[in-house]
N, CA, C and O atoms as CSV, one atom per row, in Angstrom:
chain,resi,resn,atom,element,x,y,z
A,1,UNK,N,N,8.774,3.860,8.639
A,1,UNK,CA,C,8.161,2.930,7.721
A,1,UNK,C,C,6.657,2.950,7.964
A,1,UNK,O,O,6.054,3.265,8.990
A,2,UNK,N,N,6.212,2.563,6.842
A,2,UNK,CA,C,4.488,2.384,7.161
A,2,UNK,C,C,4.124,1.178,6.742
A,2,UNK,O,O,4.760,0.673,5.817
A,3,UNK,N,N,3.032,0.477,7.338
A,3,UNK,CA,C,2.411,-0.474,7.138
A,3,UNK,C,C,0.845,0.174,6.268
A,3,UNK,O,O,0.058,0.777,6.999
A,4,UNK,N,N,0.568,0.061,5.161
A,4,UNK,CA,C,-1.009,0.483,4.480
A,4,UNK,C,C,-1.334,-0.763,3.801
A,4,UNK,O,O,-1.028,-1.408,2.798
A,5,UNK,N,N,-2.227,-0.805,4.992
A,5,UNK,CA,C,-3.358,-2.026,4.907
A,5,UNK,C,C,-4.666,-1.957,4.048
A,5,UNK,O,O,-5.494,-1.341,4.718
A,6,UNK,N,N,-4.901,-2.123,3.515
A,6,UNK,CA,C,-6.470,-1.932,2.718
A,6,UNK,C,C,-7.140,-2.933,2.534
A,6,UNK,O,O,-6.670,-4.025,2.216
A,7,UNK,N,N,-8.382,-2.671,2.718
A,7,UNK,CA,C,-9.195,-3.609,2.748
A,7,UNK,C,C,-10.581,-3.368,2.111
A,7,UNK,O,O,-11.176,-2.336,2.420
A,8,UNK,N,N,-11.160,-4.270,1.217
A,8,UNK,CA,C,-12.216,-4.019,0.385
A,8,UNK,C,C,-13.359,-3.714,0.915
A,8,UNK,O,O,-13.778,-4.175,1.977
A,9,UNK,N,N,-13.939,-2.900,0.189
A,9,UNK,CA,C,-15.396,-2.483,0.923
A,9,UNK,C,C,-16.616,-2.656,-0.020
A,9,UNK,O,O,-17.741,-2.240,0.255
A,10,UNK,N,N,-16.367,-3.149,-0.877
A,10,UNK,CA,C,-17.142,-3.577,-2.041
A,10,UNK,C,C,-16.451,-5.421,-2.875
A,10,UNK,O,O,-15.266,-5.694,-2.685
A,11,UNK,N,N,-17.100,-6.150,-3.471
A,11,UNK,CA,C,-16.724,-7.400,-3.892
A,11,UNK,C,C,-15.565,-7.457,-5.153
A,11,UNK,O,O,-15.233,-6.914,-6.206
A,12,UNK,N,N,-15.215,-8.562,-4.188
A,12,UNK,CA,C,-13.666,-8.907,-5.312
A,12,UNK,C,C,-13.707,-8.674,-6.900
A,12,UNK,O,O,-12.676,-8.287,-7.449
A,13,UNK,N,N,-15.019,-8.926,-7.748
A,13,UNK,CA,C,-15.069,-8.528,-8.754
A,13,UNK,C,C,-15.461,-7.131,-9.191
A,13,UNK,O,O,-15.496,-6.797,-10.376
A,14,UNK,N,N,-15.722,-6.417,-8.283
A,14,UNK,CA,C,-15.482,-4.902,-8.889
A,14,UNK,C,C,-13.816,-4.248,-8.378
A,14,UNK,O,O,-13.136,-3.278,-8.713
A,15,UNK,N,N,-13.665,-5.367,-7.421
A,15,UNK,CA,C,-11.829,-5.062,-7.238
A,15,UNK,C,C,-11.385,-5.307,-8.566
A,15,UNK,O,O,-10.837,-4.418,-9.218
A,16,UNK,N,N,-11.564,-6.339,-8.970
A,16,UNK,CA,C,-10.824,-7.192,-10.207
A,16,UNK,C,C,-11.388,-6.319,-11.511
A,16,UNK,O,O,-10.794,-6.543,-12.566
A,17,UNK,N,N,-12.496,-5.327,-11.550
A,17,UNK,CA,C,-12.301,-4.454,-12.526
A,17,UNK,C,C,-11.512,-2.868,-12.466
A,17,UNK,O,O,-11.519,-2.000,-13.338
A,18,UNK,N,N,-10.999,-2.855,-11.419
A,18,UNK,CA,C,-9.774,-1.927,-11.350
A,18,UNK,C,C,-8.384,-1.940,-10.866
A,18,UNK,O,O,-7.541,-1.127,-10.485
A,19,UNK,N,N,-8.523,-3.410,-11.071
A,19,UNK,CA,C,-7.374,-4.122,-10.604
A,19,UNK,C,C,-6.082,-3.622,-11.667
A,19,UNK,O,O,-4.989,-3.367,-11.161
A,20,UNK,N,N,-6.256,-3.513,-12.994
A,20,UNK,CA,C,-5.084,-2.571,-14.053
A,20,UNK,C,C,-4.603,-1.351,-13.478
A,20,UNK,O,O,-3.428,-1.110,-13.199
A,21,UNK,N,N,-5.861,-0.392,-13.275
A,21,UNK,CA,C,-5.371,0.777,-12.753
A,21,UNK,C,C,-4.683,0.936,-11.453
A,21,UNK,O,O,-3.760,1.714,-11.214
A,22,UNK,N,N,-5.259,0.083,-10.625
A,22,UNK,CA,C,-4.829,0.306,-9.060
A,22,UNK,C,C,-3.302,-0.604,-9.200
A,22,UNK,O,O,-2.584,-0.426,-8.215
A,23,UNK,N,N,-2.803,-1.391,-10.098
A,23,UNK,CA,C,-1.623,-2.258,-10.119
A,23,UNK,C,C,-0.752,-0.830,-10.780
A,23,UNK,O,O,0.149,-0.337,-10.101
A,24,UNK,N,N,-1.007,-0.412,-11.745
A,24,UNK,CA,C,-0.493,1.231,-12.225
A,24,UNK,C,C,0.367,1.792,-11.175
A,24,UNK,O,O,1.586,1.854,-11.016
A,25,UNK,N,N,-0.731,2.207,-10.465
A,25,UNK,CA,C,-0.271,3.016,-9.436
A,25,UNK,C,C,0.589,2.404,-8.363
A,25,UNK,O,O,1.335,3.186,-7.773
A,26,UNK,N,N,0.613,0.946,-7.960
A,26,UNK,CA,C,1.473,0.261,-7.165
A,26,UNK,C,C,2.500,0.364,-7.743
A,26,UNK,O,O,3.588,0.269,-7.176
A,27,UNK,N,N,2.393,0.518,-8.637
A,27,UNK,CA,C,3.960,0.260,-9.908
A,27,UNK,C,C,4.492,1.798,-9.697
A,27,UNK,O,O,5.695,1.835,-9.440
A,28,UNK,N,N,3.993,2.776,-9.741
A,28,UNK,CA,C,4.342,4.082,-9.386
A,28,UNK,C,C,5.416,4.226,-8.346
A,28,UNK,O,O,6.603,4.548,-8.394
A,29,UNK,N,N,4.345,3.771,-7.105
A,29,UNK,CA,C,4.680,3.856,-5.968
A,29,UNK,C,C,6.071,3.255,-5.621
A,29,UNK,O,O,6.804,3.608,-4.697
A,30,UNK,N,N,6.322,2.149,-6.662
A,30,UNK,CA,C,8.057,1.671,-6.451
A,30,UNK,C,C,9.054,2.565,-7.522
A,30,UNK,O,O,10.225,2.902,-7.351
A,31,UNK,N,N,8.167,2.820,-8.672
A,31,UNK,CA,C,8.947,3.927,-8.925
A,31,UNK,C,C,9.293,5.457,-8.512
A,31,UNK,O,O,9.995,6.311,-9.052
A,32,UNK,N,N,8.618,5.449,-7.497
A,32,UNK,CA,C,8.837,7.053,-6.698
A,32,UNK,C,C,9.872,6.327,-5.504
A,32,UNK,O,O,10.562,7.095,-4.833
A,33,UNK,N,N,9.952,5.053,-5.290
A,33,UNK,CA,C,11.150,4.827,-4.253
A,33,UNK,C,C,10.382,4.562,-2.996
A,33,UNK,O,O,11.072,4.521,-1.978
A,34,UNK,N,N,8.653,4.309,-2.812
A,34,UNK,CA,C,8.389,4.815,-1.711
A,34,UNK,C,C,8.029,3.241,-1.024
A,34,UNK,O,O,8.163,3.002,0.176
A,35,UNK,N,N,7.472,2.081,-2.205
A,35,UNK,CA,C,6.966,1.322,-1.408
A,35,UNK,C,C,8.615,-0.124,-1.798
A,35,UNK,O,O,9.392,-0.340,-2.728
A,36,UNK,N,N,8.343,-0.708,-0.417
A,36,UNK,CA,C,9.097,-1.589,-0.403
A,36,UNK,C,C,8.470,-2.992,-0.845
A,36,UNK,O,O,9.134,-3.508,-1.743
A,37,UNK,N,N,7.541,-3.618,-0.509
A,37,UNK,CA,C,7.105,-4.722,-0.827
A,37,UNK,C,C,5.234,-4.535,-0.742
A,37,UNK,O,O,4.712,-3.565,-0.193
A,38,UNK,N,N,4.590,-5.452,-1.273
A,38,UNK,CA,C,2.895,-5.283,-1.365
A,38,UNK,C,C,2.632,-6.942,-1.693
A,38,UNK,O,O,3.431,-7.841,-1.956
A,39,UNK,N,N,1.460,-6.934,-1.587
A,39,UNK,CA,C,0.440,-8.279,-1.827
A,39,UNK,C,C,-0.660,-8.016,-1.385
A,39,UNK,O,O,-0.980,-6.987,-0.789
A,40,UNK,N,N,-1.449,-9.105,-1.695
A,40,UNK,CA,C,-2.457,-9.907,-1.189
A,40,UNK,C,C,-2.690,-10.027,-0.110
A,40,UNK,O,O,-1.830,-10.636,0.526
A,41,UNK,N,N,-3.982,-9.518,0.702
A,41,UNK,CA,C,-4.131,-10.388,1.840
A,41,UNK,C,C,-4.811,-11.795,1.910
A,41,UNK,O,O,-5.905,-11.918,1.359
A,42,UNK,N,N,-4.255,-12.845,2.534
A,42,UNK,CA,C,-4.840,-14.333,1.929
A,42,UNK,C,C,-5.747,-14.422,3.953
A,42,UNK,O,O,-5.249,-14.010,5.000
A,43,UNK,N,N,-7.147,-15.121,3.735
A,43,UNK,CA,C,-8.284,-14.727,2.005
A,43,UNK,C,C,-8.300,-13.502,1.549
A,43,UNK,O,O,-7.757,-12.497,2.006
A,44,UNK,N,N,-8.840,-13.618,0.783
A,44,UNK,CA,C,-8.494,-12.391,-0.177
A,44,UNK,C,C,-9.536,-11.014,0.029
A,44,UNK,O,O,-10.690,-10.826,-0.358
A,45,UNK,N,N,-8.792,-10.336,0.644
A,45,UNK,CA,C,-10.124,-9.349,1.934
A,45,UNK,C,C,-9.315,-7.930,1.733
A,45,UNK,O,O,-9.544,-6.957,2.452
A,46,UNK,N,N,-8.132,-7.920,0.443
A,46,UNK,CA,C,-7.483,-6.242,0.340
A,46,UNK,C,C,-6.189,-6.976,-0.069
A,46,UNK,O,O,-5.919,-7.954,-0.766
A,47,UNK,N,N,-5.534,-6.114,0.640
A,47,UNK,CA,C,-3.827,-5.857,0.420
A,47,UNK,C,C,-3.107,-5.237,1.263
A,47,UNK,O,O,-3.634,-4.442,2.041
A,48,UNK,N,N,-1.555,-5.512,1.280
A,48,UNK,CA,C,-1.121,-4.626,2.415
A,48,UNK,C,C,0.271,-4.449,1.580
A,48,UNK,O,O,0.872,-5.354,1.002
A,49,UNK,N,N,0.737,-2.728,1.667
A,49,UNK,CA,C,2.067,-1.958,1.096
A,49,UNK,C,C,2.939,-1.870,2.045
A,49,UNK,O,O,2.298,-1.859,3.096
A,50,UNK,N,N,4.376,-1.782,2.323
A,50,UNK,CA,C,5.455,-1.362,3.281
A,50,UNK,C,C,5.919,-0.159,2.553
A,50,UNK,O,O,6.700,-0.131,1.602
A,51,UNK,N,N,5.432,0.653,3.032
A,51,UNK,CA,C,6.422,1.697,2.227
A,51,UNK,C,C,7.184,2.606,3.081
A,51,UNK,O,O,6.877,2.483,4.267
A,52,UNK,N,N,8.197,3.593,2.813
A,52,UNK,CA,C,8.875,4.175,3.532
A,52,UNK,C,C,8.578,5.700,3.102
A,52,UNK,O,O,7.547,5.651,2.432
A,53,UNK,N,N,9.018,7.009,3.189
A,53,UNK,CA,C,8.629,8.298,3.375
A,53,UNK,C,C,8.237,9.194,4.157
A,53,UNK,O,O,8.256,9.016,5.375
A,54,UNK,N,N,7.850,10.216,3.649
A,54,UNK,CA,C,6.899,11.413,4.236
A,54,UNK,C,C,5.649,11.152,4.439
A,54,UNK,O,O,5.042,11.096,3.370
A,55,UNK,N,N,4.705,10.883,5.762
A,55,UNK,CA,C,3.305,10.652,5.945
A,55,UNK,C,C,3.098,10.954,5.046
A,55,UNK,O,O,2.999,10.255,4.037
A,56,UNK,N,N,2.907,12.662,5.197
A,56,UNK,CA,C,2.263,13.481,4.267
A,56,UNK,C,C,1.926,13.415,2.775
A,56,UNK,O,O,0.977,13.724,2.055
A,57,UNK,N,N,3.237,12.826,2.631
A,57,UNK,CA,C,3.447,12.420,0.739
A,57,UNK,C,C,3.088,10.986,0.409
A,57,UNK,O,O,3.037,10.542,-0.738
A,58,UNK,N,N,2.785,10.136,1.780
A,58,UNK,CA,C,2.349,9.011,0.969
A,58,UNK,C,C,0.952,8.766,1.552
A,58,UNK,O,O,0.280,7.874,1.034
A,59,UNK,N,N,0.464,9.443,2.543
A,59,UNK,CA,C,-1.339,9.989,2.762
A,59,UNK,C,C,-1.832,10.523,1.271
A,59,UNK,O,O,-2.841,10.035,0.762
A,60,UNK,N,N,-1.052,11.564,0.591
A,60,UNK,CA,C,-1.595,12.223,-0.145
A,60,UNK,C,C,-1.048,10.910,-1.753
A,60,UNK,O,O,-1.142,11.405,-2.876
A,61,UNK,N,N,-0.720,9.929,-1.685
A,61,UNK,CA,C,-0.695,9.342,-2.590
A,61,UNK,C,C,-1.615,8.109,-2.528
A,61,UNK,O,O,-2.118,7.569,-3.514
A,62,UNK,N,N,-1.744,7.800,-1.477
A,62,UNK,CA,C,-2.694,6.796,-1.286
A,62,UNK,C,C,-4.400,7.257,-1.566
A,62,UNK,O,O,-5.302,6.492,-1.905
A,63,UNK,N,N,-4.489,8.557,-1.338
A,63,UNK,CA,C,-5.560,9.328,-1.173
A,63,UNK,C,C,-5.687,9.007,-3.501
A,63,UNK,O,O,-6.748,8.892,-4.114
A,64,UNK,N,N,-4.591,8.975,-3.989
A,64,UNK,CA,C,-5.040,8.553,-5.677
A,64,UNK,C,C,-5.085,7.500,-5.765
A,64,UNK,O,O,-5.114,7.175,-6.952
A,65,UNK,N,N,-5.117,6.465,-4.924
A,65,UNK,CA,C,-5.380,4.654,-5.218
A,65,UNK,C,C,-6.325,4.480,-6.265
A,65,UNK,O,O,-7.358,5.006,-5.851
A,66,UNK,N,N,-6.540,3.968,-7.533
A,66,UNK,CA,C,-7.707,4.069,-7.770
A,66,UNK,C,C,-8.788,3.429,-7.048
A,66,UNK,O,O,-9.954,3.743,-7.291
A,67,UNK,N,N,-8.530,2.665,-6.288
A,67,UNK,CA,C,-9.056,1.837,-5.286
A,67,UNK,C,C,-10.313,2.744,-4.229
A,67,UNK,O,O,-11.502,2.647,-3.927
A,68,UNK,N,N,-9.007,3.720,-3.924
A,68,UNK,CA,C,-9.751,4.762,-3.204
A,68,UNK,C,C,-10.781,5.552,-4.382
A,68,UNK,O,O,-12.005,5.684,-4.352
A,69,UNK,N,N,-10.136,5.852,-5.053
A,69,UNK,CA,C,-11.171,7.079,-5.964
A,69,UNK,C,C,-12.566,5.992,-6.384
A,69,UNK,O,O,-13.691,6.392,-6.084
A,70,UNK,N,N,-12.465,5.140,-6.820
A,70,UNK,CA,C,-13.642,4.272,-6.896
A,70,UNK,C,C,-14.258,3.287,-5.694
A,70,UNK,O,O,-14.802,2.190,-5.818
A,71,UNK,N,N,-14.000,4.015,-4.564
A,71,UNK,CA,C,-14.753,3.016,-3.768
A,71,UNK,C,C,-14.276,1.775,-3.681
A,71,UNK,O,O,-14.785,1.194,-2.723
A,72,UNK,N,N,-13.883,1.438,-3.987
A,72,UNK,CA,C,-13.253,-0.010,-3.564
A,72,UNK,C,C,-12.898,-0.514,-2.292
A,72,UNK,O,O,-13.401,-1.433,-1.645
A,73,UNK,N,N,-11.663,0.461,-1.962
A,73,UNK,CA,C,-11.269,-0.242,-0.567
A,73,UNK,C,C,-10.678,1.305,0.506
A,73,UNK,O,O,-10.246,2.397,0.140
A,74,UNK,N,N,-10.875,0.844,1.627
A,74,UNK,CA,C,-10.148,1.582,2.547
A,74,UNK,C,C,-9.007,1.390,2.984
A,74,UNK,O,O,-8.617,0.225,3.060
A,75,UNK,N,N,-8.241,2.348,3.350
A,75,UNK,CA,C,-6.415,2.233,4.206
A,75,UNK,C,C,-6.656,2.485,5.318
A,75,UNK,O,O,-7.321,3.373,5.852
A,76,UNK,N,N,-5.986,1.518,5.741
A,76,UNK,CA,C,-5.051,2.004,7.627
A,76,UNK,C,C,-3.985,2.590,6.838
A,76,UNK,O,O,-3.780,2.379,5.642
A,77,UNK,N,N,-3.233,3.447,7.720
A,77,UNK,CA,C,-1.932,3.488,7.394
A,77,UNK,C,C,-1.543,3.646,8.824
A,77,UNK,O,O,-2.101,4.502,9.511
A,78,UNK,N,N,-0.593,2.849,9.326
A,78,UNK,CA,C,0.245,2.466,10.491
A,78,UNK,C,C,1.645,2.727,10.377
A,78,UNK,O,O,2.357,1.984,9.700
A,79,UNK,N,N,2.167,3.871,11.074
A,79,UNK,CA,C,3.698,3.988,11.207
A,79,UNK,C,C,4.084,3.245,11.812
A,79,UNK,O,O,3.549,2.651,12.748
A,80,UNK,N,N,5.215,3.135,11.324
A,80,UNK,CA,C,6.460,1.692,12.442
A,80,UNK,C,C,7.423,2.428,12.626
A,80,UNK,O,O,7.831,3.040,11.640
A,81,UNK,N,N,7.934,2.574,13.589
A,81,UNK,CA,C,9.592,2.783,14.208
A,81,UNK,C,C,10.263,1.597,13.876
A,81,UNK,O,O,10.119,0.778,14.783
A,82,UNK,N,N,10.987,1.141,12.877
A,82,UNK,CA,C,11.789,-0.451,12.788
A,82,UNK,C,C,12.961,0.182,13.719
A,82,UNK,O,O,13.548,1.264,13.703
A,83,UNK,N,N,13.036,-0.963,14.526
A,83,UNK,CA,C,14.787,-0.461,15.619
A,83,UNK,C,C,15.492,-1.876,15.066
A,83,UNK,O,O,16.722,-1.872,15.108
A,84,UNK,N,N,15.016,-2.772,14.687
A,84,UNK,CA,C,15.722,-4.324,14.181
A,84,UNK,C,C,14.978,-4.776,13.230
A,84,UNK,O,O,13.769,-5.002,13.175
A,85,UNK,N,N,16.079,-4.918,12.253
A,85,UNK,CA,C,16.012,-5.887,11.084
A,85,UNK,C,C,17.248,-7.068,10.731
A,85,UNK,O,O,18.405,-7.053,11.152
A,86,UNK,N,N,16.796,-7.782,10.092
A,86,UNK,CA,C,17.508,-8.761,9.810
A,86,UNK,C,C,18.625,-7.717,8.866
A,86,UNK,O,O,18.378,-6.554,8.548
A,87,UNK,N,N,19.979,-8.536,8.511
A,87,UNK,CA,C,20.781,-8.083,7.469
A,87,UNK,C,C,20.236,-7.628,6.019
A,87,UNK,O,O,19.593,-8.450,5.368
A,88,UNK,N,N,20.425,-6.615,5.609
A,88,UNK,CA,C,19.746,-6.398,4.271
A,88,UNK,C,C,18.390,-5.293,4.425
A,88,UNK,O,O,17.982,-4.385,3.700
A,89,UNK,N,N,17.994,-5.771,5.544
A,89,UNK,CA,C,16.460,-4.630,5.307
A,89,UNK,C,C,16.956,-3.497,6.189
A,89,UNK,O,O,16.070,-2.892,6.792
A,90,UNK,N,N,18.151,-3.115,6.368
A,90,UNK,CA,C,18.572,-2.158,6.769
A,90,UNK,C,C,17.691,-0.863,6.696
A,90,UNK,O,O,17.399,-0.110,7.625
A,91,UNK,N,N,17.264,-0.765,5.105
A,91,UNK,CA,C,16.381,0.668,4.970
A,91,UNK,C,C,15.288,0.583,5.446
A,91,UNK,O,O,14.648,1.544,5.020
A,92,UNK,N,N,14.542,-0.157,6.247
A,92,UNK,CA,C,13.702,-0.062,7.133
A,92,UNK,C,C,13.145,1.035,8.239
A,92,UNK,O,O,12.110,1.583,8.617
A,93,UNK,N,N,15.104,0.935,8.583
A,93,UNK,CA,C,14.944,1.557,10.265
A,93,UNK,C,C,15.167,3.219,9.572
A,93,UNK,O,O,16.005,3.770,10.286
A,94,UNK,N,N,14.777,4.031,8.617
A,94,UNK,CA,C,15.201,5.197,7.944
A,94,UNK,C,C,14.209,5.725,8.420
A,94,UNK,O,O,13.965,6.908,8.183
């Protein structure tokens, strides 16, 4: 699993003018199967994705954020080993 953290590097209102496109691509990203849950970071300083996959394939997808392509914001991306989850988030530990 990965934790991709992002965080703005420019002000919330030039976030909030690519906020359509970069929601696009979040929307992608659950339709490729890859991310599990996303939000807000509160205050409002980025966002953070759970997604599951191939580094490789979700480095190289994050790398099209529009976020990223316009400057906006930067990623951590942090692998997790999940060894325990509650009932249900089973696909975690994959």
């Amino acid at each position: 699993m990965f934790i991709l953290s992002l965080t703005y590097v420019k002000p919330n209102d030039e976030a909030d003018r690519h906020m359509e496109p970069h929601m696009a691509w979040v929307k992608e990203g659950y339709a490729k199967g890859w991310f599990l849950a996303s939000g807000r970071k509160m205050p409002r300083t980025g966002g953070v994705i759970f997604a599951i996959g191939e580094r490789a394939a979700i480095e190289a997808y994050v790398a099209a954020d529009p976020f990223i392509i316009h400057g906006i914001a930067e990623y951590d991306i942090t692998e997790l080993a999940v060894t325990t989850a509650v009932d249900g988030l089973e696909i975690l530990k994959g």
